[in-house]
C-alpha positions in Angstrom: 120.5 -101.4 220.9 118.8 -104.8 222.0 118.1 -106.0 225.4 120.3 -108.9 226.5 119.4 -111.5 229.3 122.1 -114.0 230.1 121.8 -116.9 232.4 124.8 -118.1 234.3 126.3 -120.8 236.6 129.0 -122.3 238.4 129.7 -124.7 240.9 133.5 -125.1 241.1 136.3 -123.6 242.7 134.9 -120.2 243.7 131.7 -120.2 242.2 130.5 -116.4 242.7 133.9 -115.5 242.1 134.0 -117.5 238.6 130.3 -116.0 237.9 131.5 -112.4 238.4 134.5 -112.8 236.1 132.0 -114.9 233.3 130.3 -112.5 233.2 132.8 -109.6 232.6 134.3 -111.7 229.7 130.9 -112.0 228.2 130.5 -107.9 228.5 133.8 -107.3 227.2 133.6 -110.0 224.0 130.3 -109.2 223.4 129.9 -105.3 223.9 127.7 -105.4 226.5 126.8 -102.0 228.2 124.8 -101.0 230.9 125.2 -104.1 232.4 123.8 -105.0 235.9 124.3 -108.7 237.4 121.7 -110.0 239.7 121.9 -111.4 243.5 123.7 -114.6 243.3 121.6 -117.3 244.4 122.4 -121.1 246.1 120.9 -124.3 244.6 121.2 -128.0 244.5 122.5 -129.9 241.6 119.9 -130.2 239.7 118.2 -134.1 238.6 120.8 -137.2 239.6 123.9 -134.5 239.5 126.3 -134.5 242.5 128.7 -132.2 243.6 128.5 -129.0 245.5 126.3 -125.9 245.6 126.1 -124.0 242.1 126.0 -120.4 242.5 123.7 -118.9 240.0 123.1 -115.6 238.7 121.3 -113.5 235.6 122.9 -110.7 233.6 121.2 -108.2 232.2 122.7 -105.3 229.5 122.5 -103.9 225.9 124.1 -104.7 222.8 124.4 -103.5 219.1 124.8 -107.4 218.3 122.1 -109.5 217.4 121.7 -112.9 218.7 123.9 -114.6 216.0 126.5 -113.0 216.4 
């Protein structure tokens, strides 16, 4: 099995709702196990963006996959 780290973000509707459930969908479709999601973190748009808070997290897990798949 491989190590996976994911990065993820959201900043609409219910942001650290929408990043709990991205990241179930990615576990499920991609056979993710042992997976742990980090703290979510608060942070501005980034550059000339507008718009509200993004919620950001990292997921961590294993896989049989390999990264083209």
């Amino acid at each position: 099995m491989q190590q996976v780290v994911i990065a993820l973000g959201s900043n609409v509707a219910d942001p650290v709702a929408a990043l709990q459930l991205a990241w179930r969908c990615v576990c499920h479709e991609a056979g993710i196990e042992r997976s742990e999601l980090s703290h979510v973190r608060r942070t501005e748009p980034a550059e000339d963006a507008t718009g509200p808070l993004f919620a950001n997290a990292v997921g961590v897990g294993w896989t049989v996959q390999g990264p083209t798949q």
